[in-house]
N, C-alpha and C positions, 0 to 999 in steps of 0.2 A: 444289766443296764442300770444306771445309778437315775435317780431321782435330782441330784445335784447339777446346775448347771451355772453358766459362768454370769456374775451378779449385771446384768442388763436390764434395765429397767425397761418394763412395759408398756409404761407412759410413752414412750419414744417410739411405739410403733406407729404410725398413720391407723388412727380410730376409723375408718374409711366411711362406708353408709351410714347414716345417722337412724336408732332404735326403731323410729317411725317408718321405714321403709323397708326395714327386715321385716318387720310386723306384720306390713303388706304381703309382701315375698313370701313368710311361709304360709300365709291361709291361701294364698293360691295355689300353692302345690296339689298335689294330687294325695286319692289313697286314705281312709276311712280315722288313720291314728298318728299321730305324730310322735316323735318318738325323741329321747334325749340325743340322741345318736342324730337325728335329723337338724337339731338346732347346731350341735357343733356344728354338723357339716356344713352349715348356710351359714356360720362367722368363722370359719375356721381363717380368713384372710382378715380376721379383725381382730378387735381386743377383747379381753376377757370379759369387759364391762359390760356389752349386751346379754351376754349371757346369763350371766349374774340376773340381772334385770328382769329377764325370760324365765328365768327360774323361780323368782319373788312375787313375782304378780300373781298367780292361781292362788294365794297367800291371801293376797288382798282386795285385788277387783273381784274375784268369783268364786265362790266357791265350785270346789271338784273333788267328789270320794276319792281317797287316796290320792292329793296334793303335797301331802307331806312328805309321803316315802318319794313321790317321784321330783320334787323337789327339794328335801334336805338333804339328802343323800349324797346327790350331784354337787349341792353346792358344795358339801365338805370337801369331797375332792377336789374343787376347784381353790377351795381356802388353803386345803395343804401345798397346792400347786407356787399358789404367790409366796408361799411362806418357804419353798425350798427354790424359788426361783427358774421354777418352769418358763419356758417362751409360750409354747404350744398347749391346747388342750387337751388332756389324755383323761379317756375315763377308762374301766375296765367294762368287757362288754355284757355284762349283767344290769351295769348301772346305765349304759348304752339306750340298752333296749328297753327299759322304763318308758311307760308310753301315756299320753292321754285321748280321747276322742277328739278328732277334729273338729268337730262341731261345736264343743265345749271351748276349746283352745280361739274357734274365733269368733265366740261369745265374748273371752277373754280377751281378746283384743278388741272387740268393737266397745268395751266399756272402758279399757284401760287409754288405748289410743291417743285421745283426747287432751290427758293430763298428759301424756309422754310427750305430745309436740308442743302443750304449753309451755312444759321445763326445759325442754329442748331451745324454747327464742328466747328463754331466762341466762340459762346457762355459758357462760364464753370463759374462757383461760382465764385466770386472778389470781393470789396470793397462793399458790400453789405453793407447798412447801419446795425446799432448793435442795434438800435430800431427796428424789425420785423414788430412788428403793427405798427409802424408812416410810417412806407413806404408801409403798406397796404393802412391805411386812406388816404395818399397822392395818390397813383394808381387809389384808388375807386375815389377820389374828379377829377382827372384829366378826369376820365372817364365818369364820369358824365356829363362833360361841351361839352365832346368830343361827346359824345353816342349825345345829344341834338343838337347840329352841324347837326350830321348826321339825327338825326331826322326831322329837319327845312328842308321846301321845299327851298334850295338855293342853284339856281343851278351853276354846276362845284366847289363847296367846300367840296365834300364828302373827295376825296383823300388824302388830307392833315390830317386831323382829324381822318382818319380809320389808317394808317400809324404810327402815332402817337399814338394809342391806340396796334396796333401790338409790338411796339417797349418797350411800357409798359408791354405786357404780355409775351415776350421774357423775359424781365430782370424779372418776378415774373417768369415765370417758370425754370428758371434757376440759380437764385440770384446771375445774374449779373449784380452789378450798374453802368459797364458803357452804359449797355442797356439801365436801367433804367433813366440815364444821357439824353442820346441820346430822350430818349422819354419826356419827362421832357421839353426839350429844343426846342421838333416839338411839342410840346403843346403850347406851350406859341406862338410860331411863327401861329403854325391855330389860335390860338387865335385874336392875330395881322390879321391875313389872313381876317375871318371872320368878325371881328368884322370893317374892312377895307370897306368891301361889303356890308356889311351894309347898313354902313355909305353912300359910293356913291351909294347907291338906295335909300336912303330914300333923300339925296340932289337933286339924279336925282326928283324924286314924288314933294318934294314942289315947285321946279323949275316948272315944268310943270302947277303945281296948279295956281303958283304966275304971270304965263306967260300971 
């Protein structure tokens, strides 16, 4: 089975329930651990941009032991997805069953919530680019660099780069490009950030060596 499918833009699917009411939806579910396998299943009739979304917040509203692996991981896959032009969500079921406490998760959303329905009566269709797909392959490639950030054990860089990945999937779930602007432009700045910190730890380490 090929990973290749035929170039449809994802924008063109109906975005259906809007972030604030899945957010609802899975803390009421039942069962002590929620799991990446349980968020597909509750957008699997929507766009990719909630997910994304779901994925970036434990990033930023709250922290959660092991946020990273159960969040950059997924996203990768989901960045390779838009970048070969997937419809559908596919994870593999290892990255599936990545889970976190319930309890934690709607901590998560009792803190994040708030600002999600602020940007939610911000947010309406604008300057959207008139290429569909090149602002998909752009989002998937941004999210890629971003999702591996968060994947890399370095610490205090998650927030920027989860942020930046929200503010991407704002403007795809809404095709708004000044969202899309906005995210575009704290990508390039994690980029800057990360690639900063790097830098002075790998200066710090030969210092040390050369001392």
């Amino acid at each position: 089975m090929t990973l290749l499918h035929p170039a449809r833009p994802l924008v063109a699917q109906n975005p259906g329930q809007r972030l604030s009411g899945v957010l609802r939806d899975l803390v009421a579910g039942g069962g002590e651990r929620i799991s990446v396998g349980d968020l597909v299943a509750a957008l699997r009739d929507r766009s990719f941009a909630p997910l994304m979304i779901l994925l970036a917040i434990p990033n930023l509203f709250f922290f959660v032991p092991g946020s990273s692996v159960f969040t950059g991981l997924p996203l990768m896959f989901l960045a390779l997805q838009f970048l070969t032009g997937r419809q559908d969500v596919w994870l593999p079921r290892r990255v599936a069953d990545l889970s976190i406490d319930r309890a934690a998760f709607a901590r998560i959303v009792a803190s994040s919530s708030p600002y999600i329905e602020r940007v939610e009566r911000l947010a309406r269709p604008r300057w959207w680019p008139s290429s569909h797909l090149f602002a998909e392959r752009l989002i998937g490639l941004a999210t890629l660099v971003l999702s591996t950030f968060l994947f890399l054990p370095i610490p205090f860089a998650n927030g920027l780069p989860a942020l930046s990945i929200i503010l991407l999937a704002l403007g795809l779930s809404e095709r708004d490009g000044y969202w899309l602007a906005a995210g575009l432009l704290m990508t390039l700045v994690s980029i800057a950030l990360v690639a900063g910190m790097v830098s002075l730890g790998a200066f710090a380490v030969v210092e040390f060596i050369l001392r």
